[in-house]
Backbone as CSV, one residue per row, in Angstrom:
resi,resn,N_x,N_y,N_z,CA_x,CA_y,CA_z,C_x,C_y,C_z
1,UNK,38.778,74.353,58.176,38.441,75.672,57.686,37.443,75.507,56.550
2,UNK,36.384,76.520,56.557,35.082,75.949,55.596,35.095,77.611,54.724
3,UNK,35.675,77.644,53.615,35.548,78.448,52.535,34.293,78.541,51.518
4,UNK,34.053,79.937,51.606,32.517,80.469,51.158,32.667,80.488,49.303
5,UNK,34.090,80.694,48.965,33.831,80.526,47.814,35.576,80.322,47.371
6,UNK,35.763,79.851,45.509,36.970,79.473,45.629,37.901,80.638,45.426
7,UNK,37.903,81.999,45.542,38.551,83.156,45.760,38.975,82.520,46.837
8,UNK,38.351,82.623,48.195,39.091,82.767,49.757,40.037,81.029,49.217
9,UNK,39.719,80.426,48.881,40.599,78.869,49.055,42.410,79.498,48.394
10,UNK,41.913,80.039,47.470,43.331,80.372,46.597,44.140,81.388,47.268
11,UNK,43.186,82.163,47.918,43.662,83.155,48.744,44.694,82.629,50.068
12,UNK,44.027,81.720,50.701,43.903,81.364,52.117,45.902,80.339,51.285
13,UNK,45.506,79.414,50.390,46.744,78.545,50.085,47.360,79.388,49.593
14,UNK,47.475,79.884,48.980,48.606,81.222,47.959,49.455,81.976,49.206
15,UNK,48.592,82.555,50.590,48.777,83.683,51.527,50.523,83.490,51.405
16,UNK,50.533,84.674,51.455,52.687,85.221,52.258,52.007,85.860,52.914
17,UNK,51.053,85.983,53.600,50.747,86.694,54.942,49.406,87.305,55.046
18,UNK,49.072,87.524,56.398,47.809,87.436,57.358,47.349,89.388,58.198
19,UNK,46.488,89.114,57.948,46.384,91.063,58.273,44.962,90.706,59.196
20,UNK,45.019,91.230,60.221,44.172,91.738,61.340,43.508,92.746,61.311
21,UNK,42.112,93.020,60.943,41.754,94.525,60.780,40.873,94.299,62.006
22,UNK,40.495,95.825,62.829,39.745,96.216,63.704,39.178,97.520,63.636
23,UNK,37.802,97.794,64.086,37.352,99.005,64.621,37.028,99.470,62.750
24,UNK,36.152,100.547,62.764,35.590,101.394,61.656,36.089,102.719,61.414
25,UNK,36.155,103.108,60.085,36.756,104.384,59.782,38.054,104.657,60.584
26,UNK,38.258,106.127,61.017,39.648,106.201,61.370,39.915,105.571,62.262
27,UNK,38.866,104.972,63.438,39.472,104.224,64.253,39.792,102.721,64.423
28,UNK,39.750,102.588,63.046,40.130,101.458,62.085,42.069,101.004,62.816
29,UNK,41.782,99.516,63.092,43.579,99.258,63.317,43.929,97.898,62.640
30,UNK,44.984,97.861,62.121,45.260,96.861,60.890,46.509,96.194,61.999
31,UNK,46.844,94.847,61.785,47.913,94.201,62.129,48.612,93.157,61.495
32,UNK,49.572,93.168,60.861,50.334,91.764,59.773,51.031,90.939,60.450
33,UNK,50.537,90.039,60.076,51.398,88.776,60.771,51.917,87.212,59.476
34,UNK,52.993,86.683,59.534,53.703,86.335,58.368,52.548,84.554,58.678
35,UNK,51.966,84.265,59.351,51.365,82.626,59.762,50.042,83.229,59.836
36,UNK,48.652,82.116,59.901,47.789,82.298,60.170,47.420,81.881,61.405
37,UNK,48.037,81.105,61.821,48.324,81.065,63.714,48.406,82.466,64.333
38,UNK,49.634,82.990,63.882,49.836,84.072,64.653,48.896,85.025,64.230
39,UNK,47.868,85.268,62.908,46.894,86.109,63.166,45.785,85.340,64.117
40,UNK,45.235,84.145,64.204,44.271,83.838,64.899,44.962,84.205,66.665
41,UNK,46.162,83.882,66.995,46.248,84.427,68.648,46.189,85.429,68.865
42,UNK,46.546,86.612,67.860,46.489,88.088,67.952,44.458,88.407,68.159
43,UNK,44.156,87.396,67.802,42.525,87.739,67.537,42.469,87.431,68.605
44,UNK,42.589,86.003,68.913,41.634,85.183,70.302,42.014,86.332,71.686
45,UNK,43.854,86.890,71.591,43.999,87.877,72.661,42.702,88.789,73.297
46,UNK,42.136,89.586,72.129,41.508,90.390,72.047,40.022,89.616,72.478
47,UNK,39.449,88.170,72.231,38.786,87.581,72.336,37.122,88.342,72.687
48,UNK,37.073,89.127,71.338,35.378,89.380,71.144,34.670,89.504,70.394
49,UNK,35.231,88.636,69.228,34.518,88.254,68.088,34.240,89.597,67.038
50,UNK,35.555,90.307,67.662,35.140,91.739,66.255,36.951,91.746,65.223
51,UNK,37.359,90.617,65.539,38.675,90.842,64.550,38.451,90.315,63.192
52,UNK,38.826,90.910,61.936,38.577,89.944,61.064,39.796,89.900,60.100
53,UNK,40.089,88.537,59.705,41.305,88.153,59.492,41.494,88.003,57.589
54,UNK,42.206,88.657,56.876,42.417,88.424,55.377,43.755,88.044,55.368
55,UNK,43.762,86.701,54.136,44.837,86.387,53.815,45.529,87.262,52.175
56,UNK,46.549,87.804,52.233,47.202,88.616,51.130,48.144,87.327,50.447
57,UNK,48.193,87.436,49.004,49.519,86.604,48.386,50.059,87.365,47.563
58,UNK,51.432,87.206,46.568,52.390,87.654,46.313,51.416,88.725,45.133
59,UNK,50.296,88.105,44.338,49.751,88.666,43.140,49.129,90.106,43.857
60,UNK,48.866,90.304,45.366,47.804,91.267,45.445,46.293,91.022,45.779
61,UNK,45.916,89.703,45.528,44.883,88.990,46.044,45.046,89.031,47.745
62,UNK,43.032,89.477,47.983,43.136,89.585,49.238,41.901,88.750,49.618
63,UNK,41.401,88.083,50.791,40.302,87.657,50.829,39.776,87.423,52.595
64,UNK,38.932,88.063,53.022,38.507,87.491,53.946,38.254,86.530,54.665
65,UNK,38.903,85.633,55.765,38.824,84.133,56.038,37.735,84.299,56.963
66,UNK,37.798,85.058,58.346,37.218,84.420,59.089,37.176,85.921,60.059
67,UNK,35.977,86.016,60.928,35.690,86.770,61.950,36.322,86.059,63.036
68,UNK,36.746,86.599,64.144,37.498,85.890,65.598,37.357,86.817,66.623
């Protein structure tokens, strides 16, 4: 995994969990998942490179990892 800056690193090691966002405005769809496995299969399912995956930790820190 290749981190853009050291926000996402602290983010990504800190995470209690993984959120799936899709689609714009209201047709916006969010999905939580407690592993970052289980957000990357929830992505690859969908497999078209429009999921994008943030890791959340206990402080409220959120950070963008990766498009899938």
């Amino acid at each position: 995994m290749q981190f853009t800056n050291p926000h996402e690193q602290f983010c990504f090691d800190t995470a209690t969990s993984f959120t799936t966002v899709r689609g714009f405005g209201r047709n916006r769809t969010r999905a939580e998942f407690s592993t970052f496995g289980d957000a990357l299969e929830h992505a690859d399912d969908l497999a078209d490179g429009r999921t994008m995956i943030y890791a959340i930790n206990d402080l409220g820190n959120a950070a963008h990892i990766c498009n899938r």
